[in-house]
Backbone as JSON Lines, residues from 0, in Angstrom:
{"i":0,"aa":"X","n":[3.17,0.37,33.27],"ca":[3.09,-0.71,32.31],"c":[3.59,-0.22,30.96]}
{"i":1,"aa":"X","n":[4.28,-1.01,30.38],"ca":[5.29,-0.77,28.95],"c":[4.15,-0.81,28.09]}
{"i":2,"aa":"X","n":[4.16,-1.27,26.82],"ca":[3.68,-2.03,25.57],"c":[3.73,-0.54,24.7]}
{"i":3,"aa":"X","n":[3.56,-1.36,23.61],"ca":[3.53,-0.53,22.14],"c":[2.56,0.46,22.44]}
{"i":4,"aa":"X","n":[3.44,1.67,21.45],"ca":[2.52,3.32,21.63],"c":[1.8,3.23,20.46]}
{"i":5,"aa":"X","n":[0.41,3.51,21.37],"ca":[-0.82,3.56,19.9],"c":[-0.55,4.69,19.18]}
{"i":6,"aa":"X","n":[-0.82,4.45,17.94],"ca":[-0.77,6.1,16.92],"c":[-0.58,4.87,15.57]}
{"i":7,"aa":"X","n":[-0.59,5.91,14.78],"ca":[-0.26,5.44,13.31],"c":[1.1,5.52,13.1]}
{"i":8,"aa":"X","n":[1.36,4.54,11.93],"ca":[2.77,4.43,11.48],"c":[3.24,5.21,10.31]}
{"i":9,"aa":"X","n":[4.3,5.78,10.24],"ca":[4.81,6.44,8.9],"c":[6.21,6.0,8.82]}
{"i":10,"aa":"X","n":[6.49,5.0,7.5],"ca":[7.34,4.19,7.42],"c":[8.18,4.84,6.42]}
{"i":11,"aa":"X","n":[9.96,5.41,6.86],"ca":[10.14,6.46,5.79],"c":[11.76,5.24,5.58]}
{"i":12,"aa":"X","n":[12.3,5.88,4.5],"ca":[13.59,5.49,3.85],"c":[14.51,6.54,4.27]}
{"i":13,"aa":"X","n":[14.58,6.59,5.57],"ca":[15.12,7.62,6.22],"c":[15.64,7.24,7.62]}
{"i":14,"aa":"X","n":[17.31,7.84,8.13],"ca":[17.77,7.47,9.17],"c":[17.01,8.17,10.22]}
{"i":15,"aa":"X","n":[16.6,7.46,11.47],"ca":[15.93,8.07,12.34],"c":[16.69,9.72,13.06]}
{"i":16,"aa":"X","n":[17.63,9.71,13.03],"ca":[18.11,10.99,13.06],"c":[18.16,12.29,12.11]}
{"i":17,"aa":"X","n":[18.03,11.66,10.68],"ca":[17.27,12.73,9.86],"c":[15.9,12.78,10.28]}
{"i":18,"aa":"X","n":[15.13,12.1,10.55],"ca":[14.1,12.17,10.57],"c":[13.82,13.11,11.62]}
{"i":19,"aa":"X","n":[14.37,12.99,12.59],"ca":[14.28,13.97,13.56],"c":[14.73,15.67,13.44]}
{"i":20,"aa":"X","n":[15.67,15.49,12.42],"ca":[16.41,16.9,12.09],"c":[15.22,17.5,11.28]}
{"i":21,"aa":"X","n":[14.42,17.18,10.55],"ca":[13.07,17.19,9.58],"c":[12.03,17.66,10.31]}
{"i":22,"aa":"X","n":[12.04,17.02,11.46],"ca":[10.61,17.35,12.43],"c":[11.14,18.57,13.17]}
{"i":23,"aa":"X","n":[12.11,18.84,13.58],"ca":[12.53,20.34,14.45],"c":[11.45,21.01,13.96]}
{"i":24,"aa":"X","n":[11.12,21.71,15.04],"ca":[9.96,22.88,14.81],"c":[8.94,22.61,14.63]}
{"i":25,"aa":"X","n":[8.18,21.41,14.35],"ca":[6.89,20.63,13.59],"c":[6.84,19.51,14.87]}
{"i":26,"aa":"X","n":[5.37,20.08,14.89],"ca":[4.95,18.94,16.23],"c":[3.69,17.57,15.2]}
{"i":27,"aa":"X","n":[3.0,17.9,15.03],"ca":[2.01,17.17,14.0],"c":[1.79,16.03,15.09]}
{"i":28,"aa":"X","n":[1.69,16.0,15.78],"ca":[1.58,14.64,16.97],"c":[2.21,13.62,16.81]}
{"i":29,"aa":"X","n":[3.53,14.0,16.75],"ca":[4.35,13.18,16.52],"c":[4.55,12.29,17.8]}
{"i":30,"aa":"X","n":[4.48,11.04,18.15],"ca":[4.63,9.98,19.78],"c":[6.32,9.79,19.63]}
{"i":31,"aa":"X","n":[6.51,9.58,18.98],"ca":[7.84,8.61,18.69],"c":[8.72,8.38,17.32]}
{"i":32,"aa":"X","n":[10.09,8.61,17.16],"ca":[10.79,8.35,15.98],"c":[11.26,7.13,16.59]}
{"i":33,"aa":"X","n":[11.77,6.04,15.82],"ca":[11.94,4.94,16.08],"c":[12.78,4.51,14.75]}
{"i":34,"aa":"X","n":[14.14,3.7,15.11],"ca":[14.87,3.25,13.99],"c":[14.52,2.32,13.68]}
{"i":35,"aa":"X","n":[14.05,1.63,12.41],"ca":[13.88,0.47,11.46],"c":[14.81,-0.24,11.05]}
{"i":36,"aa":"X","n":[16.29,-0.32,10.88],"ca":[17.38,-0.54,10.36],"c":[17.77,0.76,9.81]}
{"i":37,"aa":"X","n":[19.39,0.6,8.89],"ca":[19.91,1.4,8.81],"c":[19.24,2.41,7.64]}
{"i":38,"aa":"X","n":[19.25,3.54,7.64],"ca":[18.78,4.61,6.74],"c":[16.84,4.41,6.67]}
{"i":39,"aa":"X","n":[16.95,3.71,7.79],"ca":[15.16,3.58,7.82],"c":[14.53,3.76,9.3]}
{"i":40,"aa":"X","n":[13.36,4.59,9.36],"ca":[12.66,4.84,10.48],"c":[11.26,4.26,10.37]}
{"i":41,"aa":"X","n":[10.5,4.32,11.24],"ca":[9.38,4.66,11.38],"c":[8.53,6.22,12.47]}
{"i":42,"aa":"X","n":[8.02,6.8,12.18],"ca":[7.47,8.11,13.33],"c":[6.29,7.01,13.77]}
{"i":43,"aa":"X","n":[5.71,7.11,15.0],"ca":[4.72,6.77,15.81],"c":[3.85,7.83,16.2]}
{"i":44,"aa":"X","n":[2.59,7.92,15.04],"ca":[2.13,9.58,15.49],"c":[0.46,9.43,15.6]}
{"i":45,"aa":"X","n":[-0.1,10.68,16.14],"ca":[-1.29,10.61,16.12],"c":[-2.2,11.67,15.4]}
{"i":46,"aa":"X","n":[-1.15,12.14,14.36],"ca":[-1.81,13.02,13.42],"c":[-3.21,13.08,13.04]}
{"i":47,"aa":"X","n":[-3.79,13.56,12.33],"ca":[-5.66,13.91,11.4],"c":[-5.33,14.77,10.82]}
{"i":48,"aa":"X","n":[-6.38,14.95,9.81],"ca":[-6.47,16.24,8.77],"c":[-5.38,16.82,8.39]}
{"i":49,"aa":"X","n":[-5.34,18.42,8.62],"ca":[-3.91,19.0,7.7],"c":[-2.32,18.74,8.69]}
{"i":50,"aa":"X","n":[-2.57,18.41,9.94],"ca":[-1.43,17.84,10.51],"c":[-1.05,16.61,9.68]}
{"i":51,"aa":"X","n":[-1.71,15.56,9.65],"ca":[-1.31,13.91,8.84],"c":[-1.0,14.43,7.37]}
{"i":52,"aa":"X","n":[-1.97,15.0,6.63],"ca":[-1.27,15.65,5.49],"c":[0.05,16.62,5.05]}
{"i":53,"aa":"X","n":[0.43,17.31,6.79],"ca":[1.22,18.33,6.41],"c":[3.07,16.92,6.64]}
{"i":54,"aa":"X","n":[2.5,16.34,7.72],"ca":[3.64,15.5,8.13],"c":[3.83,14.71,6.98]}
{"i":55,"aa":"X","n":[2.65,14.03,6.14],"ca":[3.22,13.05,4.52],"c":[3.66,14.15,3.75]}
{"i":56,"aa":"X","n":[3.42,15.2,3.57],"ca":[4.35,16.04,2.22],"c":[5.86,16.27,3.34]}
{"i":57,"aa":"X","n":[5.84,16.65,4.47],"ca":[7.44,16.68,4.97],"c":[8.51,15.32,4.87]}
{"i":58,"aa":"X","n":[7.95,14.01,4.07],"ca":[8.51,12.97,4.19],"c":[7.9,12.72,2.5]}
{"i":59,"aa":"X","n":[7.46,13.33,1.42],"ca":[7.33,12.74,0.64],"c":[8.09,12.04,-0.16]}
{"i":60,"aa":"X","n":[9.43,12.36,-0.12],"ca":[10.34,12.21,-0.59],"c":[10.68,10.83,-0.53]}
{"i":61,"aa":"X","n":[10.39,10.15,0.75],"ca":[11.62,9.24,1.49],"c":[10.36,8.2,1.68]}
{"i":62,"aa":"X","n":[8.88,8.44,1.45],"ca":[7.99,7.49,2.34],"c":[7.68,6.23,1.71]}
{"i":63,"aa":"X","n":[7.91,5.43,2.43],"ca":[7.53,3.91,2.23],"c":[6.24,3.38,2.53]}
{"i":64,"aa":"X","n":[5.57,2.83,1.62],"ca":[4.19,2.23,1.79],"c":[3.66,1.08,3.12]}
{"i":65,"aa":"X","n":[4.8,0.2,3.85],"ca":[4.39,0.22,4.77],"c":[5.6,-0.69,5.37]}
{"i":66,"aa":"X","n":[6.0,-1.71,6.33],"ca":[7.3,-2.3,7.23],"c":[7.35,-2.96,5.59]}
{"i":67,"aa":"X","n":[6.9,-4.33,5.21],"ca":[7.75,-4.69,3.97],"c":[8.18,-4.13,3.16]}
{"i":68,"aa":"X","n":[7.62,-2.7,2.85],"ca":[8.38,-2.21,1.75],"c":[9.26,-0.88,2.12]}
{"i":69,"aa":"X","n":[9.91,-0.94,3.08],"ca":[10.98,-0.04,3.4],"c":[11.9,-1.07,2.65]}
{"i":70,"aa":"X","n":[12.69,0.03,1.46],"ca":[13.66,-0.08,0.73],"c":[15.13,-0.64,1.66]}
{"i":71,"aa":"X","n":[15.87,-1.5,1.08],"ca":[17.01,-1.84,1.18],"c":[18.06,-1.3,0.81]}
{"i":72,"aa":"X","n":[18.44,-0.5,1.84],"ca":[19.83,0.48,1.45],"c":[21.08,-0.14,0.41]}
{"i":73,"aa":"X","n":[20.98,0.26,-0.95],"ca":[21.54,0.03,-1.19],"c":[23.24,-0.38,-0.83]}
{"i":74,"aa":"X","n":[23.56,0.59,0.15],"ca":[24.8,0.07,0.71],"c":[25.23,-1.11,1.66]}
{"i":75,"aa":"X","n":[24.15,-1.86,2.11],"ca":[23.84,-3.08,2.81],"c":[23.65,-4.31,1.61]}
{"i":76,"aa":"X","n":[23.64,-4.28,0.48],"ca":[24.36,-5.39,-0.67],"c":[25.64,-6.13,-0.54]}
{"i":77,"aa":"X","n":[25.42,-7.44,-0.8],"ca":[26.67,-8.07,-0.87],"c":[27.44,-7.53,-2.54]}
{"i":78,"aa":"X","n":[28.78,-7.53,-2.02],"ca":[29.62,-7.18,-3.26],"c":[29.54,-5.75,-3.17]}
{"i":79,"aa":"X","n":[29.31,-4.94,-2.8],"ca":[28.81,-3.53,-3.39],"c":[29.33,-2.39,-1.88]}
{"i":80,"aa":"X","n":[30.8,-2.17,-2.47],"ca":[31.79,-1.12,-0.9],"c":[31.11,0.13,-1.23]}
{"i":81,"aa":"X","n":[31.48,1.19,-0.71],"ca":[31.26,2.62,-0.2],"c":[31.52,2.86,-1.54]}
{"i":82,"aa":"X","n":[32.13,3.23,-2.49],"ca":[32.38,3.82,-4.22],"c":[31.19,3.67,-4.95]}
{"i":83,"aa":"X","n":[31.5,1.79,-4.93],"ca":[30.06,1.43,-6.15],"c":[28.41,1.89,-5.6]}
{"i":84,"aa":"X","n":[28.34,1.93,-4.04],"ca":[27.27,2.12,-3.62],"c":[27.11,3.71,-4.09]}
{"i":85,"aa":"X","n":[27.92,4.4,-3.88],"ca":[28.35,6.23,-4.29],"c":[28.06,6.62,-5.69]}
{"i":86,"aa":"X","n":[28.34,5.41,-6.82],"ca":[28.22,5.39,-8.02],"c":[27.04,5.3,-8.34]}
{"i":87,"aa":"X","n":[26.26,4.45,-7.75],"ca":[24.61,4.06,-7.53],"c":[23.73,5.27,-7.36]}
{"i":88,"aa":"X","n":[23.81,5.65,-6.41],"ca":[23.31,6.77,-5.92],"c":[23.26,7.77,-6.21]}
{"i":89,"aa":"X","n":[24.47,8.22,-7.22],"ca":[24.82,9.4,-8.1],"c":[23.61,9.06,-9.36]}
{"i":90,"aa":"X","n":[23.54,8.06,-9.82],"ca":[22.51,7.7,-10.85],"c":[21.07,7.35,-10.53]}
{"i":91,"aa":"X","n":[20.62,7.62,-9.12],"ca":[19.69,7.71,-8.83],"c":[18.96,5.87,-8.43]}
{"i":92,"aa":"X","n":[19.99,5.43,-8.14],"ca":[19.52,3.98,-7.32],"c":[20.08,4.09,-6.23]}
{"i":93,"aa":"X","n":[18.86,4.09,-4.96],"ca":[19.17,3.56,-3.44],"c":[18.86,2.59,-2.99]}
{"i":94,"aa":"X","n":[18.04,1.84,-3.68],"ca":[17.97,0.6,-2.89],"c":[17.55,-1.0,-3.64]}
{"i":95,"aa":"X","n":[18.0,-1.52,-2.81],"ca":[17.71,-2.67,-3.64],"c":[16.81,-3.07,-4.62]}
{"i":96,"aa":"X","n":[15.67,-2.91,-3.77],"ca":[14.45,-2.76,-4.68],"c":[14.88,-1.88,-6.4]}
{"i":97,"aa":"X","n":[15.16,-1.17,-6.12],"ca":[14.93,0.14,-7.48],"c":[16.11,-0.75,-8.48]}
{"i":98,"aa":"X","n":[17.24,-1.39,-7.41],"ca":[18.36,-1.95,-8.76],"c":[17.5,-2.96,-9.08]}
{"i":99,"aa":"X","n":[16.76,-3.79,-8.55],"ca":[15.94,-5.25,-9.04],"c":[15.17,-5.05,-10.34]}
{"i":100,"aa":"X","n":[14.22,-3.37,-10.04],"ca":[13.62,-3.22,-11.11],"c":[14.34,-2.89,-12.65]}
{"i":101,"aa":"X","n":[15.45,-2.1,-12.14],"ca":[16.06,-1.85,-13.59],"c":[16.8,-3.15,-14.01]}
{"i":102,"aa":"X","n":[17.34,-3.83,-13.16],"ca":[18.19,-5.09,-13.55],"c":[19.58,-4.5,-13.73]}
{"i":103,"aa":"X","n":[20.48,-5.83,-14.0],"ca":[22.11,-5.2,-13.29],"c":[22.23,-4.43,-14.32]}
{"i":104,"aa":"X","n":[22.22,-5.66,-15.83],"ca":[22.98,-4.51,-16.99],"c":[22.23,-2.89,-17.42]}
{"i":105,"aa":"X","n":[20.58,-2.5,-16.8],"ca":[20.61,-0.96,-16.93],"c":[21.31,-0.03,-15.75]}
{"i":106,"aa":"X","n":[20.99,-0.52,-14.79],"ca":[21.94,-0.2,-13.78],"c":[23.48,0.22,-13.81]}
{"i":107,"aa":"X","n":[23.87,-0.94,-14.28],"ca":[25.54,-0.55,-14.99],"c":[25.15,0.79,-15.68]}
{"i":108,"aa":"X","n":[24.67,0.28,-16.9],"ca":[25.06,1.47,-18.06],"c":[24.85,2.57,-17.45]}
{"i":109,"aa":"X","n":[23.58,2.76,-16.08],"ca":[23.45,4.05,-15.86],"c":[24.35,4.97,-15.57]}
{"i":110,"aa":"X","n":[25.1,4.11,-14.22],"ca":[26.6,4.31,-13.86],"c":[27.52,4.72,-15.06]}
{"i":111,"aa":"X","n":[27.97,4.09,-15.88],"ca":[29.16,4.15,-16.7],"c":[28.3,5.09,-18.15]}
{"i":112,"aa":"X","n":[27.13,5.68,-17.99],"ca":[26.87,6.87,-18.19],"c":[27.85,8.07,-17.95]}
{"i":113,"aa":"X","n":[27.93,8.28,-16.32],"ca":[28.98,9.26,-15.8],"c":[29.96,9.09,-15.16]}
{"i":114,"aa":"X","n":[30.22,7.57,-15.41],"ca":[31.83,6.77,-15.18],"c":[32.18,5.69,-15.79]}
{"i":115,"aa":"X","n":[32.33,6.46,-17.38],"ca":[33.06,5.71,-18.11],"c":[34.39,4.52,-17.6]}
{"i":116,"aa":"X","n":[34.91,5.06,-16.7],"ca":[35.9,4.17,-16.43],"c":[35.32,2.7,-15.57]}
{"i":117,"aa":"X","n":[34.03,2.45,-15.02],"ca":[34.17,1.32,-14.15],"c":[34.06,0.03,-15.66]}
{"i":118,"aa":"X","n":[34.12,-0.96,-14.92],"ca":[34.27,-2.06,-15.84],"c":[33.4,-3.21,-15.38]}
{"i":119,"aa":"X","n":[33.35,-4.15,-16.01],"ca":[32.43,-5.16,-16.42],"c":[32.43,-6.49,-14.98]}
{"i":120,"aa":"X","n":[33.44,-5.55,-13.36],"ca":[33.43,-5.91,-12.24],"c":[31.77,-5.36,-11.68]}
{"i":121,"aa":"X","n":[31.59,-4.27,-12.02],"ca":[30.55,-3.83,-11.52],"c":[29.3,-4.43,-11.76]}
{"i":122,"aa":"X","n":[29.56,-4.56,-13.07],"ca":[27.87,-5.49,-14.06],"c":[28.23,-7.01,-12.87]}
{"i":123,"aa":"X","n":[28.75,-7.37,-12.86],"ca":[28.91,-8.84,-12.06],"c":[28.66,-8.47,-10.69]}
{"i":124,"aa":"X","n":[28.81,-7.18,-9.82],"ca":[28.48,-7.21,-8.56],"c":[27.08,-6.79,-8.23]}
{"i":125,"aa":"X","n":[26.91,-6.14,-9.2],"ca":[24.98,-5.91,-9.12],"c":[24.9,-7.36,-9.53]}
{"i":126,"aa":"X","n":[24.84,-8.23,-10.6],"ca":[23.79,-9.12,-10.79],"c":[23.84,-9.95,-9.06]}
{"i":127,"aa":"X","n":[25.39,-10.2,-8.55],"ca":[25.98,-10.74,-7.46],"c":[24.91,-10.34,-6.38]}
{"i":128,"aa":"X","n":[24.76,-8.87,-5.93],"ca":[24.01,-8.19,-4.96],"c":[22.55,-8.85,-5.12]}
{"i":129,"aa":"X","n":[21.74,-9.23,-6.12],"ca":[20.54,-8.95,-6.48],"c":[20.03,-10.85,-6.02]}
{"i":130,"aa":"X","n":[21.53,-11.58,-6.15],"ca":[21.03,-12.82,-5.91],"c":[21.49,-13.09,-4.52]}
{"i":131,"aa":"X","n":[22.55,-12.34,-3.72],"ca":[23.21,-12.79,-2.81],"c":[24.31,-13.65,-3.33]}
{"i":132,"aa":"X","n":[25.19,-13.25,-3.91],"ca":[26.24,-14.33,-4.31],"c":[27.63,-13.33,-4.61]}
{"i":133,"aa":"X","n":[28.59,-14.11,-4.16],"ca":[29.91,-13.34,-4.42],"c":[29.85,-13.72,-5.71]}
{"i":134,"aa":"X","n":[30.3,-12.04,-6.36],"ca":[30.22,-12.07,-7.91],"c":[31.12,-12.75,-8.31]}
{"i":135,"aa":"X","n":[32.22,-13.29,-7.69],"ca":[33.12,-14.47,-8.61],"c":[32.78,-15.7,-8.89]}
{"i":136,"aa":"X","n":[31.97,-15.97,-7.94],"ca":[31.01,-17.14,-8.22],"c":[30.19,-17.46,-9.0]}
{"i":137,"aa":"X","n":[29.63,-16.33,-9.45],"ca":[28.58,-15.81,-10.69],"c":[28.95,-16.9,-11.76]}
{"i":138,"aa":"X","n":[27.94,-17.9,-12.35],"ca":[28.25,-18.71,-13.25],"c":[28.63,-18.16,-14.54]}
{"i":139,"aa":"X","n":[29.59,-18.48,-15.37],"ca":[30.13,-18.12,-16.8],"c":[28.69,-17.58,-17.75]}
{"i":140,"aa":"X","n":[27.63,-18.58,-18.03],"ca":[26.51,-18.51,-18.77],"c":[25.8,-17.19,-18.26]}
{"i":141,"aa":"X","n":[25.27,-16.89,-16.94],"ca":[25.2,-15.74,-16.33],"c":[26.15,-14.58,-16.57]}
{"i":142,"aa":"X","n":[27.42,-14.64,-16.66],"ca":[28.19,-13.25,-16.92],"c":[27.86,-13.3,-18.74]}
{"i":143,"aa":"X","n":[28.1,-14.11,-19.44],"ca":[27.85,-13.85,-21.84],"c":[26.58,-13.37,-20.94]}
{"i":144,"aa":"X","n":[25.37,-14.08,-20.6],"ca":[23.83,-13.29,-21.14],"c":[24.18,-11.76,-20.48]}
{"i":145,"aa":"X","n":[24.73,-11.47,-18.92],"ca":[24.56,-9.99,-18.67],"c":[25.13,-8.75,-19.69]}
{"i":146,"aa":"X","n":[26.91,-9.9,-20.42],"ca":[27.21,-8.96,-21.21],"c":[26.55,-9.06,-22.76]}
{"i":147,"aa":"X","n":[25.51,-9.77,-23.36],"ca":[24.87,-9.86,-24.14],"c":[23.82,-8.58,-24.28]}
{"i":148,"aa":"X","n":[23.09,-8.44,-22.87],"ca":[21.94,-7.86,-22.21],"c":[22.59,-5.99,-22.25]}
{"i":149,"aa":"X","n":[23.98,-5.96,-21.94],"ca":[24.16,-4.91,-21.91],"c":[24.68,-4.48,-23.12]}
{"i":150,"aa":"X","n":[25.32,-5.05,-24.11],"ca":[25.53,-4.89,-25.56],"c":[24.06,-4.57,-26.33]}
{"i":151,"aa":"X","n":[22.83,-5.25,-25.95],"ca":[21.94,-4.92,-26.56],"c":[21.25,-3.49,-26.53]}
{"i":152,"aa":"X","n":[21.36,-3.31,-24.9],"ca":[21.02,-2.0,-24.42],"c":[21.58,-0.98,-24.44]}
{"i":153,"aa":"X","n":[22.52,-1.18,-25.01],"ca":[23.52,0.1,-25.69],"c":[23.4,0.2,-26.56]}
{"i":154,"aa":"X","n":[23.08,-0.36,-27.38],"ca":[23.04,-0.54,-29.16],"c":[21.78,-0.04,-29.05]}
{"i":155,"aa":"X","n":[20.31,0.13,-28.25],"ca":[19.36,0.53,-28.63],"c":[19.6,2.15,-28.11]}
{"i":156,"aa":"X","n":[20.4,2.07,-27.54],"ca":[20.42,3.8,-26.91],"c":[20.69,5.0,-28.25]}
């Protein structure tokens, strides 16, 4: 008989194949790695004590509080190819979530921090990503306030 393997869940921001490259050598009662979508797992384990503790510091990095809040790979955004997602990530945003909190125009600046050259395509494809909308579509009043928003936030820097 099939059905779901009992154990606890550990919900990481991590491809199930890292996840596995991570566990080599480390048993911690681990049942099962299991892919979540892309760059996301879950382990199926039956850890206690300094095993469950030793397995959350080997994933502290990457761990998600529980299935809703596994982060949205940033590279799964509309508007947003392999570069801008590269640009992201260099500045320390992976996922959707984290660009929502900063909003497009800190986001930008973070980027054009250490790539002066992108341009005011990018501020339009984050706000684009964050609503689901092709950034050309992006209403006029929406692009003055983002570049308002990011004129301000430069001027306070």
């Amino acid at each position: 008989m099939g059905g779901e393997l009992k154990g606890d869940r550990l919900y990481l921001n991590l491809s199930a194949s890292q996840v596995r490259r991570r566990l080599k050598g480390h048993g911690f009662g681990v049942k099962k790695v299991q892919s979540a979508g892309r760059n996301q797992a879950v382990i199926i384990h039956t850890a206690t004590g300094q095993h469950r503790r030793d397995l959350h510091a080997l994933f502290h990095d990457v761990l998600a509080p529980s299935a809703s809040e596994l982060g949205v790979p940033i590279e799964l955004l509309r508007n947003l190819g392999h570069t801008s997602a590269r640009w992201l990530r260099e500045a320390g945003i992976h996922t959707r979530e984290e660009l929502d909190r900063l909003g497009p125009a800190r986001a930008y600046l973070l980027v054009k921090e250490d790539r002066p050259e992108v341009t005011l395509n990018l501020l339009w494809a984050l706000a684009g990503a964050l609503s689901d909308t092709d950034w050309r579509d992006l209403p006029l009043e929406l692009k003055d306030r983002l570049r308002q928003e990011v004129d301000r936030t430069s001027a306070q820097a």
